[in-house]
Every structure is written in structure tokens, then in C-alpha cells.
C-alpha positions as CSV (number, residue, x, y, z in Angstrom):
1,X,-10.5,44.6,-13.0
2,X,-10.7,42.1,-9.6
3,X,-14.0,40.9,-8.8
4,X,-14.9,39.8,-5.7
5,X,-17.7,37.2,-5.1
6,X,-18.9,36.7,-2.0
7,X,-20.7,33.8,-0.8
8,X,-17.8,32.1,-2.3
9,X,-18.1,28.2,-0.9
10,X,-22.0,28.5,-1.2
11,X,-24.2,27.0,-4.2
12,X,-24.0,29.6,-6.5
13,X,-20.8,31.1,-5.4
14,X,-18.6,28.4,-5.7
15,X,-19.9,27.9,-9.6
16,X,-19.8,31.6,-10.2
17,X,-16.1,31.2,-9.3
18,X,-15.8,28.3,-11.8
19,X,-18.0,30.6,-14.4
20,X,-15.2,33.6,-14.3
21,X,-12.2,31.4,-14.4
22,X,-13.5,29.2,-17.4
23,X,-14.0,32.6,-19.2
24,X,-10.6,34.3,-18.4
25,X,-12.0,37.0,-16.3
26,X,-9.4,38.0,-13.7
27,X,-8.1,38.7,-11.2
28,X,-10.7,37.0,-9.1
29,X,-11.2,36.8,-5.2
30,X,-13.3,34.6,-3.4
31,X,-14.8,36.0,0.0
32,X,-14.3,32.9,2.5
33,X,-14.6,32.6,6.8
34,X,-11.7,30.6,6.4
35,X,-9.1,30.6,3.3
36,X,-7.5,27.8,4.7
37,X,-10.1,25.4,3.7
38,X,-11.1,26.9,0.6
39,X,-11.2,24.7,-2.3
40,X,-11.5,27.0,-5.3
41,X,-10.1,26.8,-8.6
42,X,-6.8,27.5,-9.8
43,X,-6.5,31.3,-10.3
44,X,-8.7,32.3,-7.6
45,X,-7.9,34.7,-4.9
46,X,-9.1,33.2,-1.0
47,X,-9.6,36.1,1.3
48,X,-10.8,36.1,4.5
49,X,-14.0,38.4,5.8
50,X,-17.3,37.5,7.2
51,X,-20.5,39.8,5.8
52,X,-22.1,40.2,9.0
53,X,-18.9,41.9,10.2
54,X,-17.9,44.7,7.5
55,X,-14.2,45.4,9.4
56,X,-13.7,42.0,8.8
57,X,-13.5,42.0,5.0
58,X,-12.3,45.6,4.2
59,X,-9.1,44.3,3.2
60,X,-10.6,42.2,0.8
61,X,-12.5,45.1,-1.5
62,X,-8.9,46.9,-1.9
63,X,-8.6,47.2,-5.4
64,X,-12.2,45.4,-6.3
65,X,-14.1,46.7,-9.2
66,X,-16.9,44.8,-9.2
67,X,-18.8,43.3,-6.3
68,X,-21.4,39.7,-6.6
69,X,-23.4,40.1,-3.5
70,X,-25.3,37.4,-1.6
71,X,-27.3,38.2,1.1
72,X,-28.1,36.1,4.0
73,X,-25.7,37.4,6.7
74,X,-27.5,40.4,7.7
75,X,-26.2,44.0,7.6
76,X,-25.8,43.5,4.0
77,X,-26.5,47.9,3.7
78,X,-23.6,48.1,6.0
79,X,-21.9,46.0,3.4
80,X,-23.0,48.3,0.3
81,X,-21.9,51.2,2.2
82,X,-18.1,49.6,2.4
83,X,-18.2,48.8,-0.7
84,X,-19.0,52.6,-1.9
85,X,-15.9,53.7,0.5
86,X,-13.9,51.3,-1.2
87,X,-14.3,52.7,-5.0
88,X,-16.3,49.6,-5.9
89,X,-18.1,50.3,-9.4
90,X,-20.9,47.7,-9.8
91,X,-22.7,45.5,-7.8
92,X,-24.3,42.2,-8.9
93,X,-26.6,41.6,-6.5
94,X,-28.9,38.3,-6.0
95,X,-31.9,39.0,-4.9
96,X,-35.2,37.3,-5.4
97,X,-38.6,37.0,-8.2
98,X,-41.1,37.6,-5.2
99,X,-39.8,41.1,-5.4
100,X,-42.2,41.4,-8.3
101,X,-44.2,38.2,-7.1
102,X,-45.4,38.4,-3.9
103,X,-43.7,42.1,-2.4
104,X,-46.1,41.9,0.6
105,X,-44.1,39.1,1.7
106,X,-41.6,39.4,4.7
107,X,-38.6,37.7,2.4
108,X,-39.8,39.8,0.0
109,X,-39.9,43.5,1.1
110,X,-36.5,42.9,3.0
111,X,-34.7,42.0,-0.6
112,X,-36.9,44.9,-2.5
113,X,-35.3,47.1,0.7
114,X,-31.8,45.8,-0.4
115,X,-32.4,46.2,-4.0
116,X,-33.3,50.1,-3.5
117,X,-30.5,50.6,-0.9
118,X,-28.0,49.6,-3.9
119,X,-30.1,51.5,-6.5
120,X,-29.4,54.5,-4.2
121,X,-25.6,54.0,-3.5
122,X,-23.9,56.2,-6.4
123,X,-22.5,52.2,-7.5
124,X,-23.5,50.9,-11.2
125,X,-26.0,48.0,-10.1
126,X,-27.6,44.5,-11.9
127,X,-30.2,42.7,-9.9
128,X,-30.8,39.1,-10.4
129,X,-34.1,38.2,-8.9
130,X,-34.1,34.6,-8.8
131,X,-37.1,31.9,-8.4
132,X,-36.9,28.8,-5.7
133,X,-33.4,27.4,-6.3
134,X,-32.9,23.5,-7.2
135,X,-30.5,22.8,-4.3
136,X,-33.4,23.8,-1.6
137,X,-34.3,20.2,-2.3
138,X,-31.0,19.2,-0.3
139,X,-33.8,19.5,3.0
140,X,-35.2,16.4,1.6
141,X,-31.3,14.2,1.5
142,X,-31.7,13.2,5.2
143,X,-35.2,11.9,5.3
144,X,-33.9,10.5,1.7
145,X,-31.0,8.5,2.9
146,X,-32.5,7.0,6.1
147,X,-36.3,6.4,5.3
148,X,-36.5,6.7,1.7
149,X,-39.6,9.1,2.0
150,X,-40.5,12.1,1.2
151,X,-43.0,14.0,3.3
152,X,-44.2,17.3,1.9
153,X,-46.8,19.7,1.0
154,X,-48.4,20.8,-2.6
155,X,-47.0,17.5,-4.0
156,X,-49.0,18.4,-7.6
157,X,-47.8,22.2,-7.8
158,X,-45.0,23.1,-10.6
159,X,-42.6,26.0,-10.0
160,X,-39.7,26.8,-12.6
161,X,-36.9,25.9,-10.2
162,X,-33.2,27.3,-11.3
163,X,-29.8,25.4,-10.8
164,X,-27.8,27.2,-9.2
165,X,-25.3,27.2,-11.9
166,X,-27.5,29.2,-14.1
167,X,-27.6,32.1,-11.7
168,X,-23.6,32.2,-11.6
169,X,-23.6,32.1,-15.4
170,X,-25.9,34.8,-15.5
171,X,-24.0,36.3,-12.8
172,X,-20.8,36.0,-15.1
173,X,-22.3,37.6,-17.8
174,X,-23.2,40.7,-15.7
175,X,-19.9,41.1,-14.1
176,X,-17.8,40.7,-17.3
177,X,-19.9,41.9,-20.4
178,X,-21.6,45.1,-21.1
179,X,-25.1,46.2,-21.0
180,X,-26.3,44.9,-17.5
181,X,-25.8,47.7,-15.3
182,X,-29.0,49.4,-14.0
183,X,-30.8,46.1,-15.4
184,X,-33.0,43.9,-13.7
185,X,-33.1,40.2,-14.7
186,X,-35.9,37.6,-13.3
187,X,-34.4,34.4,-13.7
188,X,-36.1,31.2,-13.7
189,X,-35.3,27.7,-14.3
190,X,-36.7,26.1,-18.0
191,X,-39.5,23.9,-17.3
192,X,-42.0,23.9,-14.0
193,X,-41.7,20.8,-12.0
194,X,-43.5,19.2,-9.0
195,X,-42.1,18.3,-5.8
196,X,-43.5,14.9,-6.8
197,X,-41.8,14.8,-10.0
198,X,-38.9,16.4,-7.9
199,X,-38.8,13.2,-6.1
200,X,-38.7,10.7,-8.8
201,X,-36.0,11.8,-10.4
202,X,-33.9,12.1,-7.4
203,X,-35.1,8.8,-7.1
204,X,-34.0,7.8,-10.5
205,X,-30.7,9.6,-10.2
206,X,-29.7,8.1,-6.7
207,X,-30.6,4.7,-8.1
208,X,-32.9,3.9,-5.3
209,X,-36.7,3.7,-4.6
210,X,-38.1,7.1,-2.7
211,X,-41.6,7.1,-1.7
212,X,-43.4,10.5,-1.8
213,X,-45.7,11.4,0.7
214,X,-48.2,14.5,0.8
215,X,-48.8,16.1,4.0
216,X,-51.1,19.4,4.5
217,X,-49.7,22.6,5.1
218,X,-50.3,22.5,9.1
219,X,-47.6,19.4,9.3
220,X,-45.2,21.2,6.8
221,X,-45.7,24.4,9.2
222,X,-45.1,22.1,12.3
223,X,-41.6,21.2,10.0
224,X,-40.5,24.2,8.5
225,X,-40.8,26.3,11.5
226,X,-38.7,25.2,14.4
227,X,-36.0,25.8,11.2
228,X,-37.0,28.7,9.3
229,X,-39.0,30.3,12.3
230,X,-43.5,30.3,12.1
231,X,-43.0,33.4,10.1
232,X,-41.0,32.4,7.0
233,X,-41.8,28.8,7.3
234,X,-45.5,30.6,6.0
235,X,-43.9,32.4,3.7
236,X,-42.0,29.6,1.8
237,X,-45.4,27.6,2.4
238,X,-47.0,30.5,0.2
239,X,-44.7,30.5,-2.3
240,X,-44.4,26.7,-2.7
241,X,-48.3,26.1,-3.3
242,X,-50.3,28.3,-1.1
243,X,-50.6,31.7,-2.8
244,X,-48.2,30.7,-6.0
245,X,-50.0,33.2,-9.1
246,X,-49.2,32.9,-12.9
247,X,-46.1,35.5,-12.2
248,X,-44.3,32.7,-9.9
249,X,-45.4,29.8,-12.0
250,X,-44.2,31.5,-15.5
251,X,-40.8,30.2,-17.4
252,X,-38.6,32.7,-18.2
253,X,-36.0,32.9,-21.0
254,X,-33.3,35.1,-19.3
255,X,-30.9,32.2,-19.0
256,X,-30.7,31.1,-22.7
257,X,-31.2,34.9,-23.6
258,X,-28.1,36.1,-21.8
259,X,-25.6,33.2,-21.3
260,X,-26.4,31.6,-24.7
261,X,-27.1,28.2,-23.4
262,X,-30.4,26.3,-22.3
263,X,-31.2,26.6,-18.6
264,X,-30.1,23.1,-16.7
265,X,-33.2,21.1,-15.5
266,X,-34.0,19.8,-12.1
267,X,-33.1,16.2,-13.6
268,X,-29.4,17.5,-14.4
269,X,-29.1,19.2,-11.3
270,X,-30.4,15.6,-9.3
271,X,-27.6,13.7,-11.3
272,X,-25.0,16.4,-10.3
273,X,-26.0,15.8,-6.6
274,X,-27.2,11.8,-6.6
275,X,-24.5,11.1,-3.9
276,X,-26.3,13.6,-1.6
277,X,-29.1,11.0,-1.6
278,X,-28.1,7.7,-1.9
């Protein structure tokens, strides 16, 4: 049964690869721009193929039972639909909680779009709608590592943040075990934290001293947008403290549920990464 992961060299991808590996599942193929500089782990399959581009990869689904899809590429129905051609069976696909959250949302409708594109493809489906991931705080490493502050909105506002590696476990589970297809899991991290909290234990984890600063949401908009565009950079400002309701806020227990181990906490994950911000 090959599975092939796309997203391969990205945050969740590259631990999913580690996830299916460790397990035994196999043959696996990681979906990569360019094999040549692909670092994955003993076992693993590189193949070339770009998402935006579907000839690019077609070669790569040859054989491929099951599919873990990222989007973020664009044309990701396009992607779906090569899939089908190909005989793929099921599709793991990430998507995200403001599906259920905040659906009048731009981010939002586009992945509920996604979701019912794959719902409606013929394939065996699992959708993993994740919260705010703990590696978006890699935004803050430069500002970290040359002024030692912080600057950033809703400083006092706690959202269950996931590490990454908890989506790939889930995402393992899924792929290689029964009872997951046609199945929607919200997956959150175990504990809500602030971005001020957020800050300290990078802080503590980096072994240096970070200041945090609390700016309104105009100065995070004037931020956000010339790298996100005025449109999501509202949206993420929403969802980080503007129009957050008990549905964002709320702990989930998918991760220990499915995967039989607690969810990793921001803390772990800033230990994991301390070099990012030192």
C-alpha cells in the first residue's frame, strides 16, 4: 500500500514521514520540488512534482493508495481530480477548525470548498481540521534574534495551539489504521496559551531574555498585511483575538484519543526549535 505525502519538507510533512517509517508503514513517497535536496528518512521514497502543476507529479501517484494532502499551492481540486484518475483510494486531507469555527471567513470557506470537492470525488476521505499551528510562531524568530522583542496583538488571549507533530501522528493513524475514512477530526493542541506566555517560554527555551510588547490590531494589520495581503492579515487578526468564540478557544481530546499519547505543548515544541531563536 504506497502512500504518498505531500508537503513532504514542510512542518507537518516531514514528521508525518518520520510518523509512517517509525511505524513500519510502507512503501512511502515523499512529494518534493527537488529530490536532490531532500533529507528524509531511510526508507522513504523522494519524488519530484510541484502541486500547483498536476503534469508535474503524475508520475509520482503511480501505484499510490493513499494520498496526505496539504494545501497551500493552489489548484489543489485539480490535484483531487489526478488523484481519482490515478486509482488513489483515500485521501487524508488537512484542512482547518474554522471550517466549523468561523465558515464566513475567506480561509475558511476556501478549505470547507476543498473539503466538499474531496467528499464528492468517489475517493474514501478523513479530514483533519486543525487549530493555529505552534510553528506560526517562527514569524516572531527574526524580530527574536535581532531585538529581543516581541511586538504583537491580543497578548492576554489563549488559543489551543497544536505541534505540528501531532497533526502527522494523527495523520498516521488515518492513513494506516481503520475506521477514519468518511471521518472528520478537529484537532487541537492540549492546553490554551497566550502569545505572552508564548513568549516566555521561547524565552526560557532559547536561554535569553525576550521582551513582549502589545500593539493594537491597526499596527498588527500595518504588519501582517504587506505579507499575508489586507484581507487575510484580518482574518488571522480575527482568529487570533478579535472574533475568537468558545468553539476556537476549546481543548480537544482527538490527539490522545486517536494516537494514544498526550498532545505536545507549546513549551516542547519551543525546546524543539530554541536554535530558531537564539
Amino acid at each position: 500500500m504506497t502512500i504518498l505525502v505531500t508537503g513532504a519538507t514542510g512542518n507537518i510533512g516531514r514528521e508525518l514521514l518520520r510518523e509512517l517509517r517509525a511505524h513500519g508503514a510502507g512503501p512511502v513517497r515523499g512529494l518534493t520540488r527537488d529530490p536532490s535536496r531532500a533529507a528524509f528518512p531511510d526508507g522513504v521514497e523522494a519524488v519530484a512534482g510541484d502541486l500547483a502543476r498536476v503534469e508535474s507529479f503524475r508520475a509520482a501517484l503511480d501505484g499510490v493508495v493513499s494520498l496526505f494532502l496539504v494545501p497551500g499551492a493552489g489548484g489543489e481540486a485539480d490535484v483531487v481530480a489526478a488523484a481519482r484518475e490515478a486509482g488513489v483510494e483515500h485521501v487524508v486531507l488537512v484542512s482547518s477548525i474554522t471550517v466549523e469555527t468561523h465558515p464566513h471567513l475567506p480561509a475558511a470557506a476556501q478549505n470547507h470548498a476543498l473539503e466538499e470537492v474531496l467528499r464528492g470525488s468517489g475517493m474514501a476521505w478523513t479530514v483533519l481540521r486543525a487549530t493555529q499551528f505552534t510553528s506560526n510562531t517562527l514569524w516572531w524568530a527574526e524580530s527574536i534574534r535581532e531585538h529581543g522583542t516581541v511586538r504583537a496583538p491580543y497578548g492576554d488571549v489563549g488559543l489551543p495551539a497544536i505541534h505540528p507533530g501531532d497533526i502527522a501522528a494523527v495523520a498516521r493513524v488515518a492513513l494506516t489504521e481503520p475506521g477514519h475514512r468518511g471521518r472528520v477530526h478537529a484537532l487541537t493542541g492540549p492546553e490554551r496559551i497566550t502569545p505572552r506566555q508564548q513568549v516566555a517560554q521561547i524565552a526560557a527555551a532559547a536561554g535569553r531574555e525576550v521582551s513582549f510588547v502589545e500593539i493594537g490590531r491597526e499596527e498588527a494589520h500595518r504588519q501582517l498585511a504587506p505579507l499575508l495581503g489586507a484581507e487575510i492579515a484580518d482574518a488571522v487578526l480575527d482568529l487570533t483575538g478579535g472574533d475568537v468564540n468558545e468553539g476556537l478557544l476549546a481543548v480537544r481530546d482527538t490527539v490522545p484519543r486517536l494516537t494514544g499519547a498526550p498532545g505536545r505543548t507549546f513549551r516542547q515544541w519551543a525546546e524543539e526549535h530554541a536554535d530558531a531563536f537564539r
